[in-house]
Each structure stands twice: as structure tokens, then as C-alpha cells.
C-alpha positions as CSV (number, residue, x, y, z in Angstrom):
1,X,6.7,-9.3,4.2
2,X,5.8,-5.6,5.1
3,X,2.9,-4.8,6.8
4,X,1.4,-1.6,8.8
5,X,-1.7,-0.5,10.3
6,X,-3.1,2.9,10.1
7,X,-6.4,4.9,10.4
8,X,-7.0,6.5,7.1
9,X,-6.6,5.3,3.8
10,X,-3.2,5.7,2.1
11,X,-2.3,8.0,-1.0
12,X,-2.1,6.0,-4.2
13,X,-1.3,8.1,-7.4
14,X,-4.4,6.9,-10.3
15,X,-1.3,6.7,-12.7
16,X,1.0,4.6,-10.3
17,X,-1.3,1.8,-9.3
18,X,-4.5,0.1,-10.3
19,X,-7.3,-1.8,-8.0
20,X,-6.9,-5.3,-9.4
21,X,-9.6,-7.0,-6.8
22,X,-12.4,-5.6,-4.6
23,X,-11.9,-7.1,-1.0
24,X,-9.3,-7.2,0.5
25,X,-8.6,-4.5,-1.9
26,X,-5.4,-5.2,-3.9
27,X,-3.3,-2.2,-5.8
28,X,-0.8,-3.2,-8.3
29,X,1.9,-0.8,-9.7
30,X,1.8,0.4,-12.9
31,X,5.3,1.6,-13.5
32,X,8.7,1.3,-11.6
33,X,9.4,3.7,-8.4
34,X,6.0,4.2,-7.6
35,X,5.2,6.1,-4.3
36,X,2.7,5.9,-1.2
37,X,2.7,7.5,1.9
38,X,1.0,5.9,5.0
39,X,0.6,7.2,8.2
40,X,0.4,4.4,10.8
41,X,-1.5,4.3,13.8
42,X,1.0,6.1,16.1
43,X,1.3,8.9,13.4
44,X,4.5,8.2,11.5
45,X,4.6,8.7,8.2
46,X,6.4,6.3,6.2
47,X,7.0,6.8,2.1
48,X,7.6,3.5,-0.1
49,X,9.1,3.3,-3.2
50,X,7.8,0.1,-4.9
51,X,8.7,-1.7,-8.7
52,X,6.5,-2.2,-11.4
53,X,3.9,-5.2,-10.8
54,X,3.9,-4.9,-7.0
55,X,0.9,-5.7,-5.5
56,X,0.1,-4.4,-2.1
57,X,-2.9,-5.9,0.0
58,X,-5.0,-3.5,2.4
59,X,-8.0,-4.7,4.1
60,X,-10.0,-3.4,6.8
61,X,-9.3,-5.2,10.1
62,X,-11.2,-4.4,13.1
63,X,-11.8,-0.5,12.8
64,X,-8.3,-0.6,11.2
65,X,-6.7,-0.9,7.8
66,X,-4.2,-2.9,7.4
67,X,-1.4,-2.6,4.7
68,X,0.7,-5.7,3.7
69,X,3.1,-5.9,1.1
70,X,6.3,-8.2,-0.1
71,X,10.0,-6.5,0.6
72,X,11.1,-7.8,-2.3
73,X,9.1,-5.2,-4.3
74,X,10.7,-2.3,-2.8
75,X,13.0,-0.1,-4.4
């Protein structure tokens, strides 16, 4: 399981991935090699490729958002 913190909200494409729940907020993907990008709290930027039906989890956690996710789904 993958998971980061970071200070702003991550980039999600509207026709990569879809909000299936409201809190914590849960994006599924909508087609295979969809992207985000995520700067993490020391300011590196890492870029995921994820498969179809991936779900990734981010929640607010103490001041923070927190971004977890399964390795499995990663291209």
C-alpha cells in the first residue's frame, strides 16, 4: 500500500477519475494509465500511472492530506 502526505490537493484529470464517496474522498479511475501528480510535503513531485478501477483514498489528516493507494494498481 502507497501512501504520501502533501499540502495541496493533487491534479486529477475529470476524464481519468471520478469521486465515488464524499469523506474520506475516494477517486476511482476511469480508464487504464491514468495520471496524477502530487507534491508531498518536502516538495517532490511524484507522477503515478494507475489501471482502470483504481481507487485512491485521500483524506484530510491534521492540516494535512493524506494520499493512500494499493501498489497493485499501478502501472
Amino acid at each position: 500500500m502507497g501512501r504520501l502526505f502533501f499540502m495541496q490537493l493533487a491534479e486529477f484529470k475529470v476524464d481519468e477519475w471520478k469521486i465515488t464517496q464524499g469523506t474520506p474522498v475516494i477517486f476511482e479511475s476511469l480508464k487504464d494509465n491514468s495520471i496524477i501528480k502530487i507534491t508531498d510535503m518536502e516538495n517532490k513531485i511524484h507522477k503515478m500511472t494507475f489501471r482502470v478501477g483504481a481507487k485512491i483514498i485521500v483524506d484530510k489528516f491534521e492540516g494535512k492530506f493524506e494520499c493512500i493507494w494499493n501498489d497493485n494498481d499501478l502501472v
